[in-house]
C-alpha positions as CSV (number, residue, x, y, z in Angstrom):
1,X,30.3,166.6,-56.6
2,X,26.8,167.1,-58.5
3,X,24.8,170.0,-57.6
4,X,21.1,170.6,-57.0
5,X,19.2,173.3,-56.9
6,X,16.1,174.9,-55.4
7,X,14.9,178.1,-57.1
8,X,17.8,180.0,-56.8
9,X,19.3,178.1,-53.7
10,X,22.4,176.0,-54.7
11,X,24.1,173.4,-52.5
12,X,26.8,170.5,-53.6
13,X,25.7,167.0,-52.3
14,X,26.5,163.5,-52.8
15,X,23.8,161.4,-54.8
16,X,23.1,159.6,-51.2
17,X,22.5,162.6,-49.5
18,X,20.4,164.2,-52.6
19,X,18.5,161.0,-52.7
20,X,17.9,161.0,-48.5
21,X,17.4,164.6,-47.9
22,X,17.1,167.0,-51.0
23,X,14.8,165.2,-53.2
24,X,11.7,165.4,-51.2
25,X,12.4,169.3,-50.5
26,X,11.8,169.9,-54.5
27,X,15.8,170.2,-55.1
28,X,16.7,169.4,-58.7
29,X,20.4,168.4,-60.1
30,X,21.8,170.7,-62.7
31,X,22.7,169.4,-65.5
32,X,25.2,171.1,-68.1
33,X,21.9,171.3,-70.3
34,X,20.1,173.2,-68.2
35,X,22.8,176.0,-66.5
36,X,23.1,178.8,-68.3
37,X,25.8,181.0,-67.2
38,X,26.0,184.5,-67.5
39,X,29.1,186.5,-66.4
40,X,29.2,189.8,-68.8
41,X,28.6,192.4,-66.6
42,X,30.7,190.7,-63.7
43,X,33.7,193.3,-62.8
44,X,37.3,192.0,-62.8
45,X,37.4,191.1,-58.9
46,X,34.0,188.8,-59.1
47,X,35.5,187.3,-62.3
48,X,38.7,186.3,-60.6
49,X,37.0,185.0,-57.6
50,X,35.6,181.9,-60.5
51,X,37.0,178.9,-60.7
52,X,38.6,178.4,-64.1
53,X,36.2,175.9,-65.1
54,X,33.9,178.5,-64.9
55,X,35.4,180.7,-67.3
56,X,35.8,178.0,-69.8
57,X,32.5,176.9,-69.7
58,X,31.1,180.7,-70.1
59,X,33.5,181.1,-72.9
60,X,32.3,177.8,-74.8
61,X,28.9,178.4,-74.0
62,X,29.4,181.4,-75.9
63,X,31.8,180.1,-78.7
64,X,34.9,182.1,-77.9
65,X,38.2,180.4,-78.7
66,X,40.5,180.6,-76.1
67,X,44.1,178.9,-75.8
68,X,44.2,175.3,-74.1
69,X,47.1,177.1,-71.8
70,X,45.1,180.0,-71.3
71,X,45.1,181.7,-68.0
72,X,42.7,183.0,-65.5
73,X,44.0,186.8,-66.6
74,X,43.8,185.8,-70.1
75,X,40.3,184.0,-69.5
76,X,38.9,186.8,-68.0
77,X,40.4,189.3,-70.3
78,X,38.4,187.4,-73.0
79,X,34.9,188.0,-71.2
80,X,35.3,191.6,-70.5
81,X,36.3,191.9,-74.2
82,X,40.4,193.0,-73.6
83,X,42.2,190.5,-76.1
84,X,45.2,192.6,-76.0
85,X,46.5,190.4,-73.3
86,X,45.8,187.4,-75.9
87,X,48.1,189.3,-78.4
88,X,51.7,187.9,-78.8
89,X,50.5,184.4,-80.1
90,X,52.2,183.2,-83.1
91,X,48.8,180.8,-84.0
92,X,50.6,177.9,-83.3
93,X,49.4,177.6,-79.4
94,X,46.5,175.1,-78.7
95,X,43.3,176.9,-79.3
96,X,40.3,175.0,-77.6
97,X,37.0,175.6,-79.1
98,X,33.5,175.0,-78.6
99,X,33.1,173.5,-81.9
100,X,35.2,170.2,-81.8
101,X,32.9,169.3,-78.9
């Protein structure tokens, strides 16, 4: 579902609904363009309340490779900079990065 947003006021709507009630209150839909994310500084807890779509996008919006099978501990272990959980790969795993995009 698209989102829109109003300064720093956030809401999910259908296109309908954007079109017959947000769009005349100055709401705007963000695009993947325009969001910036920014999680470094987040603690563990606030990271692990994301959605792991969220991760990834942080992490390929910053160019860190991450495996395609990664998970949520591994994602966030990434952004607060602890790859040790990342060690035991053998470089064979699927490594998605920003770069074949």
């Amino acid at each position: 579902m698209p989102q829109y947003k109003k300064g720093d006021h956030v809401i999910n709507a259908t296109e309908k609904a954007y079109e017959v009630l947000y769009a005349s209150r100055g709401y705007v839909q963000i695009t993947e363009e325009l969001e910036h994310i920014e999680l470094y500084g987040l603690s563990y807890e606030e990271l692990d309340a994301l959605q792991n779509e969220a991760l990834k996008k942080f992490l390929d919006q910053e160019e860190i490779e991450y495996k395609s099978r990664a998970t949520k501990k591994e994602l966030i272990a990434l952004i607060l900079g602890d790859e040790g959980v990342m060690n035991g790969t053998n470089g064979t795993e699927d490594t998605h990065s920003n770069e074949s995009k």
